[in-house]
Backbone atoms as SQL, in Angstrom:
CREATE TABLE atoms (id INTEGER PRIMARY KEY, chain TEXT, resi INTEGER, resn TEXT, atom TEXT, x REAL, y REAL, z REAL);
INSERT INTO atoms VALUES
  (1, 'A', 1, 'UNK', 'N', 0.830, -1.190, 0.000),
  (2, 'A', 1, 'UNK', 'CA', 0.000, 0.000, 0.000),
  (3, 'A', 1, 'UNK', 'C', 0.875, 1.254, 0.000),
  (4, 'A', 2, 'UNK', 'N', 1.934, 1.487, 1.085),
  (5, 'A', 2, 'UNK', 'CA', 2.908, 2.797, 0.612),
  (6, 'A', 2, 'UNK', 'C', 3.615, 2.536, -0.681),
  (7, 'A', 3, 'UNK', 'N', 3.721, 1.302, -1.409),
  (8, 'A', 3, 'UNK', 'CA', 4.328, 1.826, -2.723),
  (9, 'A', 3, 'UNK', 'C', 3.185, 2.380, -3.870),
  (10, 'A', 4, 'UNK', 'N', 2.045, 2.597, -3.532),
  (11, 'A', 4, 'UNK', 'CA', 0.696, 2.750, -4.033),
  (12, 'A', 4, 'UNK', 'C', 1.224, 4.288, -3.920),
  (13, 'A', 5, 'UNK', 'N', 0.909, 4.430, -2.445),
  (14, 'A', 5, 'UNK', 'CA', 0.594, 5.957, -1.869),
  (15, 'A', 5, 'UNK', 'C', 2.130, 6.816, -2.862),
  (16, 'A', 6, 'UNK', 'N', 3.188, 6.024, -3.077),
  (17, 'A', 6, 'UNK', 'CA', 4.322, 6.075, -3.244),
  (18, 'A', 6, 'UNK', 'C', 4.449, 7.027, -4.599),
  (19, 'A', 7, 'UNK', 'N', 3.585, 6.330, -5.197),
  (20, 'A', 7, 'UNK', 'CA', 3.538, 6.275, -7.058),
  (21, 'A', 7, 'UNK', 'C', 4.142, 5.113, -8.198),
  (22, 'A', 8, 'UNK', 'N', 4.219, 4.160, -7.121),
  (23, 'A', 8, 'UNK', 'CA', 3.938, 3.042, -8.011),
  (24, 'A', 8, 'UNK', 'C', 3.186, 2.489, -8.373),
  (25, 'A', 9, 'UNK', 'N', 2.664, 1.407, -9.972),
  (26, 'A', 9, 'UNK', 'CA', 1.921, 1.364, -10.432),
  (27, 'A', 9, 'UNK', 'C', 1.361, 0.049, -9.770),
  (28, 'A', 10, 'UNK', 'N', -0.568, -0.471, -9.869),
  (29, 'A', 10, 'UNK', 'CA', -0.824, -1.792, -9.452),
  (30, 'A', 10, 'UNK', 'C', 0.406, -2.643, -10.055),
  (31, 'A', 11, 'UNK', 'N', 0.661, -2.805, -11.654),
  (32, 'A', 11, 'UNK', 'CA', 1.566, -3.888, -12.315),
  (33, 'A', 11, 'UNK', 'C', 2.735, -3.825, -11.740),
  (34, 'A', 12, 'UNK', 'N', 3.566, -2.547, -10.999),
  (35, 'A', 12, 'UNK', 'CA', 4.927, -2.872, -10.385),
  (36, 'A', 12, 'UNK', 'C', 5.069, -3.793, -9.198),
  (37, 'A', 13, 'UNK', 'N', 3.906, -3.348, -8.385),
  (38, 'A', 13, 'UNK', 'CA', 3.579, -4.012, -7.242),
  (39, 'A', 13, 'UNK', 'C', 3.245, -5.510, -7.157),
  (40, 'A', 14, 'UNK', 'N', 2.658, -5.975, -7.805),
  (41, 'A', 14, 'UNK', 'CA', 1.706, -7.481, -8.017),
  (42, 'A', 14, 'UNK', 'C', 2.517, -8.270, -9.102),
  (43, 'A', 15, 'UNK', 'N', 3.080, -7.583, -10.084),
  (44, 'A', 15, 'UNK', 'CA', 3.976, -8.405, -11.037),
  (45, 'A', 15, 'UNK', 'C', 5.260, -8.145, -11.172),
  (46, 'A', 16, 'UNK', 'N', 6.062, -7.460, -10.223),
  (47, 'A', 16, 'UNK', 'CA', 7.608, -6.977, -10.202),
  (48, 'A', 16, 'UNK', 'C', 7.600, -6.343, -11.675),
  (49, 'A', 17, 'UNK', 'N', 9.274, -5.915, -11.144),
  (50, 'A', 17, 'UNK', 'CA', 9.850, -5.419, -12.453),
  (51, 'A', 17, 'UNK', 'C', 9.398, -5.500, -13.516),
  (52, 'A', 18, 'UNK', 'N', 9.716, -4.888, -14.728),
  (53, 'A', 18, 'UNK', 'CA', 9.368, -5.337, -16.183),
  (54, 'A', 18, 'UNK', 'C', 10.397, -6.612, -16.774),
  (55, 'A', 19, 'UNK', 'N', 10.568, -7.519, -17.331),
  (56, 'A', 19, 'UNK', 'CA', 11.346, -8.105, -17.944),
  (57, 'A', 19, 'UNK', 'C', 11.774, -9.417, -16.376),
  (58, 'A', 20, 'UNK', 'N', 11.025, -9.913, -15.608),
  (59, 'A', 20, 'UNK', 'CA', 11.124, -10.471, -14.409),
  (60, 'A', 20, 'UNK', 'C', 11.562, -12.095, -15.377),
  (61, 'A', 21, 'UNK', 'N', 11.930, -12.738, -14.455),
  (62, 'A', 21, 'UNK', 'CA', 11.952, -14.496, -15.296),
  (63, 'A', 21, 'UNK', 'C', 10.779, -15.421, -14.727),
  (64, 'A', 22, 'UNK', 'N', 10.659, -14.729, -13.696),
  (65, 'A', 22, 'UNK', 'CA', 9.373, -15.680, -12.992),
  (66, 'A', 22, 'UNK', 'C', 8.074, -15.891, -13.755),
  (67, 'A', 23, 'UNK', 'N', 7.458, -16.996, -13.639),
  (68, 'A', 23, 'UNK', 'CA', 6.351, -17.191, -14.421),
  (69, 'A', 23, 'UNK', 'C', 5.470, -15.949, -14.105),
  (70, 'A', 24, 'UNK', 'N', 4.334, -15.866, -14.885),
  (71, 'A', 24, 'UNK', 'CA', 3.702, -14.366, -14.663),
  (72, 'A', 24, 'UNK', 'C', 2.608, -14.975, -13.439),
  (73, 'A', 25, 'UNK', 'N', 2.034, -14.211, -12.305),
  (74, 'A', 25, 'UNK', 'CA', 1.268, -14.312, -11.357),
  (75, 'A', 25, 'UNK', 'C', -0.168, -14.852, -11.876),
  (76, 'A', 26, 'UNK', 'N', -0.453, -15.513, -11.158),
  (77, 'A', 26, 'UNK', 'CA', -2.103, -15.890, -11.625),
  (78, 'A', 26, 'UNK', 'C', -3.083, -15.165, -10.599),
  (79, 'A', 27, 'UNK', 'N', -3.187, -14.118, -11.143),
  (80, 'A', 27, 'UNK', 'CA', -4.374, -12.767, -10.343),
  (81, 'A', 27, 'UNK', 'C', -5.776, -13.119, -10.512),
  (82, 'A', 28, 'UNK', 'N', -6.686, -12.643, -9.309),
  (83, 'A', 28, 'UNK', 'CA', -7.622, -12.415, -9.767),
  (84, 'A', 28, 'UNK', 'C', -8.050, -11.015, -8.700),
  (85, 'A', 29, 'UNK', 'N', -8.623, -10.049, -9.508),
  (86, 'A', 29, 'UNK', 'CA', -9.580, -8.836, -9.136),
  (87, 'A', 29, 'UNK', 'C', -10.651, -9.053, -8.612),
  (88, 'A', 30, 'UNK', 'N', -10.975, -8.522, -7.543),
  (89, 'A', 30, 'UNK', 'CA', -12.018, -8.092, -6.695),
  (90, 'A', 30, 'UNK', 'C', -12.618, -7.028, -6.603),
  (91, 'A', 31, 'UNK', 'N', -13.613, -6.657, -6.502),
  (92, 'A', 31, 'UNK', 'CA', -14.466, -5.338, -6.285),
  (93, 'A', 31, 'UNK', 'C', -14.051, -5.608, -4.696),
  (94, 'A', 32, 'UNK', 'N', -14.203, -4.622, -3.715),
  (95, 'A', 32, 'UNK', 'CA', -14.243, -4.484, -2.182),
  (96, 'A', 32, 'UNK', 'C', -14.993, -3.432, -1.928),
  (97, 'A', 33, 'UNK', 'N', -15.400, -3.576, -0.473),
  (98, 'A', 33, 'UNK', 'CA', -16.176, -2.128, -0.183),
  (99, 'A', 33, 'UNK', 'C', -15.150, -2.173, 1.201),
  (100, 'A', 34, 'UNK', 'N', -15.342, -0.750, 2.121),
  (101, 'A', 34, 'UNK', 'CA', -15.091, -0.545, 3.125),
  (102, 'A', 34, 'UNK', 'C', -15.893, -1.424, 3.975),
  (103, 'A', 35, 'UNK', 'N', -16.741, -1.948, 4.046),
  (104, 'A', 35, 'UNK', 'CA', -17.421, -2.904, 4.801),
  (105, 'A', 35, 'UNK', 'C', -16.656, -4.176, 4.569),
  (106, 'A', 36, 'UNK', 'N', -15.905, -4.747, 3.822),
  (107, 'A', 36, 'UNK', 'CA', -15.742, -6.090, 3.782),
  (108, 'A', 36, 'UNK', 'C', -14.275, -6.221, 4.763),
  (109, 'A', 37, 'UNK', 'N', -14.367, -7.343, 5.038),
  (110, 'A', 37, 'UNK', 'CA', -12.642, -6.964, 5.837),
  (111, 'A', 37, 'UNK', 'C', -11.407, -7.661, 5.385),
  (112, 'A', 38, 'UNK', 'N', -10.713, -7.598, 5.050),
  (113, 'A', 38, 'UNK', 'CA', -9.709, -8.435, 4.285),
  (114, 'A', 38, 'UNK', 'C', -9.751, -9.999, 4.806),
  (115, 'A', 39, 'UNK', 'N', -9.819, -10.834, 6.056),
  (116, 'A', 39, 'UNK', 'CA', -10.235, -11.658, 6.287),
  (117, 'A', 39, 'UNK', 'C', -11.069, -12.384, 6.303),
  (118, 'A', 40, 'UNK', 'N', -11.891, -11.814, 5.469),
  (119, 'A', 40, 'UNK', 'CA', -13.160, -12.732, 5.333),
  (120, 'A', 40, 'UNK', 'C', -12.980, -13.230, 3.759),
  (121, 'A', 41, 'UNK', 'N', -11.971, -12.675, 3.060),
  (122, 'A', 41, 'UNK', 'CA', -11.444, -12.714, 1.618),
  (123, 'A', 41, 'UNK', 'C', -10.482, -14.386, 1.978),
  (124, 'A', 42, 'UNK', 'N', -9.989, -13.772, 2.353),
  (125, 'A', 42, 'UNK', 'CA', -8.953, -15.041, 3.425),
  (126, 'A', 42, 'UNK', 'C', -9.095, -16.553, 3.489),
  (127, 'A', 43, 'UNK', 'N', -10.478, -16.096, 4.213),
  (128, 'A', 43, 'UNK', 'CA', -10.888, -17.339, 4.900),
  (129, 'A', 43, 'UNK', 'C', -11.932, -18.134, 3.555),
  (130, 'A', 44, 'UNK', 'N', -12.647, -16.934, 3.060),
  (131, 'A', 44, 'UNK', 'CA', -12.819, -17.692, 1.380),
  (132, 'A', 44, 'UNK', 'C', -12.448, -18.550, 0.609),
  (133, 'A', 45, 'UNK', 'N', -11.488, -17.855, 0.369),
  (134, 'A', 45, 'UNK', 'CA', -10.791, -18.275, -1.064),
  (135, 'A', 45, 'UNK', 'C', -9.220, -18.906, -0.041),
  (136, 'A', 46, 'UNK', 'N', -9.061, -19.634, 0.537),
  (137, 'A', 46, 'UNK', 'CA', -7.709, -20.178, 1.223),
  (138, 'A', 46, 'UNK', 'C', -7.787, -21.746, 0.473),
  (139, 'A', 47, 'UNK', 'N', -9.153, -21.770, 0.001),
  (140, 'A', 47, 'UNK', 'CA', -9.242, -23.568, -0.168),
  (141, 'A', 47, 'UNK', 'C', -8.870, -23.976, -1.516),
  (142, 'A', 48, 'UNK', 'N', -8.950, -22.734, -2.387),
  (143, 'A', 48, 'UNK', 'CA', -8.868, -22.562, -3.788),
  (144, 'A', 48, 'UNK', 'C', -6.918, -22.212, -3.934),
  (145, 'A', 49, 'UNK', 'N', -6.119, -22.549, -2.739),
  (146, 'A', 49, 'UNK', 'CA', -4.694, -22.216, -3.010),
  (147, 'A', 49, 'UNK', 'C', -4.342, -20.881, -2.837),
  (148, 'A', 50, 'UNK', 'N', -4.969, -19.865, -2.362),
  (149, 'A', 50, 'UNK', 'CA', -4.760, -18.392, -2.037),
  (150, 'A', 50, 'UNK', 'C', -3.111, -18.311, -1.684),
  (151, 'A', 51, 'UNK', 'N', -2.344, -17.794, -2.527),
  (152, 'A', 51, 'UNK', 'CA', -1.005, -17.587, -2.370),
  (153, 'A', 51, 'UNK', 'C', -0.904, -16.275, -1.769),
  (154, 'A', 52, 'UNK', 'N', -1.455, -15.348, -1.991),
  (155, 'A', 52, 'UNK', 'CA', -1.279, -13.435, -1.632),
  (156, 'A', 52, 'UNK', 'C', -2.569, -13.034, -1.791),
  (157, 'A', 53, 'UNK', 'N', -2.765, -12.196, -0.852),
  (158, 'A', 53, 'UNK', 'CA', -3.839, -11.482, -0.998),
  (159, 'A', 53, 'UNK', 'C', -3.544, -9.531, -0.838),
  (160, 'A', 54, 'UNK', 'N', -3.445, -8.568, -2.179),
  (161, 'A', 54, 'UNK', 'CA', -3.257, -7.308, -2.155),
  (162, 'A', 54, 'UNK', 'C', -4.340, -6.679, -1.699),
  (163, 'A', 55, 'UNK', 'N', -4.860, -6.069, -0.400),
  (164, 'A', 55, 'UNK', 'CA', -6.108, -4.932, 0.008),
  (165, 'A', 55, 'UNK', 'C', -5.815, -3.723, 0.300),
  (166, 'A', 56, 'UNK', 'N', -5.938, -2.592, -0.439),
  (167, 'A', 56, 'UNK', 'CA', -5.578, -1.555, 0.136),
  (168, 'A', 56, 'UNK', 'C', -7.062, -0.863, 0.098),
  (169, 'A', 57, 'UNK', 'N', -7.446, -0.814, 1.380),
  (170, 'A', 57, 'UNK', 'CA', -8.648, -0.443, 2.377),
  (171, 'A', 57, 'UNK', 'C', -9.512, 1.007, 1.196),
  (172, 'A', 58, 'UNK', 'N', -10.504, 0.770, 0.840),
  (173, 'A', 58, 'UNK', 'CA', -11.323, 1.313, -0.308),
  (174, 'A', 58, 'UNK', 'C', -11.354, 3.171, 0.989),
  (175, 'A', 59, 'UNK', 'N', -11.559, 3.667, 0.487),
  (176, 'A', 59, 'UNK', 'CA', -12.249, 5.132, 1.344),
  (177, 'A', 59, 'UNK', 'C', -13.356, 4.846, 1.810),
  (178, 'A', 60, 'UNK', 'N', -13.763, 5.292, 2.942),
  (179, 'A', 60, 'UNK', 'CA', -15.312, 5.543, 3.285),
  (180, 'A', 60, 'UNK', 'C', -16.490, 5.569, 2.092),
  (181, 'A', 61, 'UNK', 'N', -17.700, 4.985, 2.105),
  (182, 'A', 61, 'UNK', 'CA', -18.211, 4.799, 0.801),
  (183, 'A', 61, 'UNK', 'C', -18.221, 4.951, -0.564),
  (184, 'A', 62, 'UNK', 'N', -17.104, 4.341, -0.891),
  (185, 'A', 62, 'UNK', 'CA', -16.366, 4.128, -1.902),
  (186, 'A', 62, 'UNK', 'C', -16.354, 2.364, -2.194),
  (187, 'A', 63, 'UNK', 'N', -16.196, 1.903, -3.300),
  (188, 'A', 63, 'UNK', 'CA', -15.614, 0.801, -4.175),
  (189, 'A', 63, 'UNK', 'C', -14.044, 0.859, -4.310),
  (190, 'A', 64, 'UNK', 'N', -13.154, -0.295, -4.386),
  (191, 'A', 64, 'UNK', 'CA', -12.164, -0.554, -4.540),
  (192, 'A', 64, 'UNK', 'C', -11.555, -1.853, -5.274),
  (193, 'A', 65, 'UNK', 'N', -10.728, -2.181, -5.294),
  (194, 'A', 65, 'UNK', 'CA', -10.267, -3.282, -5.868),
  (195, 'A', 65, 'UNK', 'C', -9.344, -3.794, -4.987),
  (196, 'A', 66, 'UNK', 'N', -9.181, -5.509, -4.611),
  (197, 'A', 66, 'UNK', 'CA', -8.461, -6.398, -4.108),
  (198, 'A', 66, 'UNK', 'C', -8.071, -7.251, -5.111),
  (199, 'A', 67, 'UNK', 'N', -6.883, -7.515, -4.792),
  (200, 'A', 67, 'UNK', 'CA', -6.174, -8.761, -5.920),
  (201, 'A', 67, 'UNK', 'C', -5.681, -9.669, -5.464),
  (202, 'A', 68, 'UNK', 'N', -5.990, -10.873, -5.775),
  (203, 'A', 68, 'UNK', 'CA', -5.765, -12.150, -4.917),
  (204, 'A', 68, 'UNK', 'C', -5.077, -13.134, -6.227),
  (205, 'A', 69, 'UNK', 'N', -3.881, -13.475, -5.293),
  (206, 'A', 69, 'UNK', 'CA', -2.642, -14.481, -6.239),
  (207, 'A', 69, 'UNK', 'C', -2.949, -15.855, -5.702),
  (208, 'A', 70, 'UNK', 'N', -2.728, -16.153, -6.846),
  (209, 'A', 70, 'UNK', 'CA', -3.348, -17.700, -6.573),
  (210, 'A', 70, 'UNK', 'C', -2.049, -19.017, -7.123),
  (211, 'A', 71, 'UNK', 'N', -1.653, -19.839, -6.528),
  (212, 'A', 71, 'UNK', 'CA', -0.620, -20.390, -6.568),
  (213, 'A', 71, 'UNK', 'C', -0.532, -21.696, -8.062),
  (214, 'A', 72, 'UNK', 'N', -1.595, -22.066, -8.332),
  (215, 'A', 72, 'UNK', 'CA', -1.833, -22.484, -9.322),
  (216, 'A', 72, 'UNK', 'C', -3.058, -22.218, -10.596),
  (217, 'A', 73, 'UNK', 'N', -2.816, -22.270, -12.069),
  (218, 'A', 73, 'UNK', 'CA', -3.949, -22.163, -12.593),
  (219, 'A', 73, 'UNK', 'C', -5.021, -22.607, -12.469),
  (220, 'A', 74, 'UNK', 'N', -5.061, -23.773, -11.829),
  (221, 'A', 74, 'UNK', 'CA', -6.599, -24.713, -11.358),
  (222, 'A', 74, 'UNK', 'C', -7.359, -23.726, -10.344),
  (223, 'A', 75, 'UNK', 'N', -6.070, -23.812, -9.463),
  (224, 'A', 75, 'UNK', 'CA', -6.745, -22.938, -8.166),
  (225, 'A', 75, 'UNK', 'C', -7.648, -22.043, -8.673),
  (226, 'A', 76, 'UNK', 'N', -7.152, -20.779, -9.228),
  (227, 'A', 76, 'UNK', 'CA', -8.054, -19.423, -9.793),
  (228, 'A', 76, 'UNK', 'C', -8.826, -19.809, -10.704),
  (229, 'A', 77, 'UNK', 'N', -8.853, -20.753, -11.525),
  (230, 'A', 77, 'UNK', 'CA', -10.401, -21.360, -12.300),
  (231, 'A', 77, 'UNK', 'C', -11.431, -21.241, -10.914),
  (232, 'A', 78, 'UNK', 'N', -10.723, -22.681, -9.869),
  (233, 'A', 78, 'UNK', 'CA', -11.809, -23.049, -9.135),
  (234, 'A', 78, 'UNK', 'C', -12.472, -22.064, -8.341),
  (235, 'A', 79, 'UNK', 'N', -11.729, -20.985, -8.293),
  (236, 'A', 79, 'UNK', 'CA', -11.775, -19.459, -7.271),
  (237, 'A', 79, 'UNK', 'C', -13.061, -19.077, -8.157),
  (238, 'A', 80, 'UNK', 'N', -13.289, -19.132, -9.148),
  (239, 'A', 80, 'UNK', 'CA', -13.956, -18.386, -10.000),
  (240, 'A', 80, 'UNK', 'C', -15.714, -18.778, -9.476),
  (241, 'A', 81, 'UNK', 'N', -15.543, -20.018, -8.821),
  (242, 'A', 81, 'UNK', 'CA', -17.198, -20.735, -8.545),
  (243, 'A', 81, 'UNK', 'C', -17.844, -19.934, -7.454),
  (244, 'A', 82, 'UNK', 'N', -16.813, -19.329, -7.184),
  (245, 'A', 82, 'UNK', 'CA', -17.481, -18.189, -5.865),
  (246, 'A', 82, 'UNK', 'C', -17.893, -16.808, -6.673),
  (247, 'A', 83, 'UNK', 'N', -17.604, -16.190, -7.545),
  (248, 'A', 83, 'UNK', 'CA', -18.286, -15.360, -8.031),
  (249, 'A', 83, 'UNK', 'C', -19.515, -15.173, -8.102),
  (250, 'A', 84, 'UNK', 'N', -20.254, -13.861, -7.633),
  (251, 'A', 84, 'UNK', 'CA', -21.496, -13.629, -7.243),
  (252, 'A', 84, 'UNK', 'C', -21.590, -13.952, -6.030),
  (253, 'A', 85, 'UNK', 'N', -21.138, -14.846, -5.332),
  (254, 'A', 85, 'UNK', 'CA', -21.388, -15.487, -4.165),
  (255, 'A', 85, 'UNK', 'C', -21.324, -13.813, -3.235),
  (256, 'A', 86, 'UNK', 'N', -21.806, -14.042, -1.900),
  (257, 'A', 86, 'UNK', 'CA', -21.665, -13.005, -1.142),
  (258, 'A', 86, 'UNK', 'C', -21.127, -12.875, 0.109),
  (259, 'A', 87, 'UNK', 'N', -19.989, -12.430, 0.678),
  (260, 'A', 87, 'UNK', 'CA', -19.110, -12.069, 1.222),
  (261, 'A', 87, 'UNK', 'C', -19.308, -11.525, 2.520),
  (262, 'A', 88, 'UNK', 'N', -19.120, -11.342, 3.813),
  (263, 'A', 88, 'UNK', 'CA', -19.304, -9.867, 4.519),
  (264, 'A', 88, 'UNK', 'C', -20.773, -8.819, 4.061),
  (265, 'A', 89, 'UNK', 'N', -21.512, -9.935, 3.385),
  (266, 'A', 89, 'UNK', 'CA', -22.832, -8.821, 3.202),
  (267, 'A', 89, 'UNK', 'C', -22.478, -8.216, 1.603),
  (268, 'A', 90, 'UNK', 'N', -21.378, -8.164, 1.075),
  (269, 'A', 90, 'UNK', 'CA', -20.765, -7.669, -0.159),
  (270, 'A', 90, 'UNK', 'C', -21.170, -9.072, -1.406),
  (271, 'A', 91, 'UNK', 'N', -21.479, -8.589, -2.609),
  (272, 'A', 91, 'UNK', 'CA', -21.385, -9.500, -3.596),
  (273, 'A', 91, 'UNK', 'C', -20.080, -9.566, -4.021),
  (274, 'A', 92, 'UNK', 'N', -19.082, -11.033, -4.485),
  (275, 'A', 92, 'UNK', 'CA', -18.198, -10.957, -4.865),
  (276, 'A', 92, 'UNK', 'C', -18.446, -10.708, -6.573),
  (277, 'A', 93, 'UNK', 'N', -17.392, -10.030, -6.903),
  (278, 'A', 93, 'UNK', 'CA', -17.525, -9.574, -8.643),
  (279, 'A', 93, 'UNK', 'C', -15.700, -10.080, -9.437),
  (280, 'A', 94, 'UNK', 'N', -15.542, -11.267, -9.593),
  (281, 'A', 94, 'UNK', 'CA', -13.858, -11.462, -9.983),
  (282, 'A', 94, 'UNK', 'C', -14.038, -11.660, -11.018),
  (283, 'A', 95, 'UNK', 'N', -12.398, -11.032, -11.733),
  (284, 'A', 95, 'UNK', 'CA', -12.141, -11.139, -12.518),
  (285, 'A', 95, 'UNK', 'C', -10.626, -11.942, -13.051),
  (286, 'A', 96, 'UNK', 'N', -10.183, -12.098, -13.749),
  (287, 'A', 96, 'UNK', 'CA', -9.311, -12.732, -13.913),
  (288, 'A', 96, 'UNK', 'C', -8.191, -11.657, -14.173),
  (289, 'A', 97, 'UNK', 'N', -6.882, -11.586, -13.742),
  (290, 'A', 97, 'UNK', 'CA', -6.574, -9.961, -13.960),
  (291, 'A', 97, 'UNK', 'C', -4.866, -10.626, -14.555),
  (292, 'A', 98, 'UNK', 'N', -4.255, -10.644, -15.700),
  (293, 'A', 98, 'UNK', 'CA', -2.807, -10.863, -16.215),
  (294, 'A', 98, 'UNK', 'C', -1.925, -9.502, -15.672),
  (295, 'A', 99, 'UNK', 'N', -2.550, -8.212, -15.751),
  (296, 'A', 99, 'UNK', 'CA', -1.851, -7.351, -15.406),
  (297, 'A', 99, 'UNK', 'C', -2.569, -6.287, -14.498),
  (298, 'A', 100, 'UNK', 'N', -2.166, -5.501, -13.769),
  (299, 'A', 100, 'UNK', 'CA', -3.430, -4.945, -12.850),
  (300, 'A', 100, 'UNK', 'C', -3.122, -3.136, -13.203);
């Protein structure tokens, strides 16, 4: 989150450098509200292989975005069966994200 506040970009943060050797991250995007709490994201999606989870806390009634790394491609398919599902009172909305 301070390399956010910083002026770095989502893609520096979530996918390193440009020109990295590591395989590329398997992301997926979240809508968030200030109501949801990063642990309840957590405790979700942990069964689906949750490798990282990025939250930087939305403003007071405001929308935001969370990005959740997922350790294998199966995993974030299977992540995907929770979409729509509902959260903390929040609908989940994912997307599949290569670069953020």
């Amino acid at each position: 989150y301070r390399r956010l506040l910083a002026g770095d970009t989502w893609a520096s943060v979530l996918l390193g450098p440009p020109g990295r050797s590591e395989a590329p991250a398997l992301l997926v995007k979240c809508r968030v509200t200030e109501r949801m709490p990063p642990k309840a994201l957590l405790r979700e999606f942990a069964p689906f292989g949750l490798a990282r989870l990025y939250f930087p806390r939305p403003a007071a009634g405001r929308t935001g975005h969370a990005f959740m790394e997922f350790s294998t491609a199966a995993g974030r398919r299977a992540a995907h069966t929770r979409n729509e599902a509902f959260v903390a009172g929040v609908q989940l909305v994912l997307l599949d994200s290569m670069s953020a």
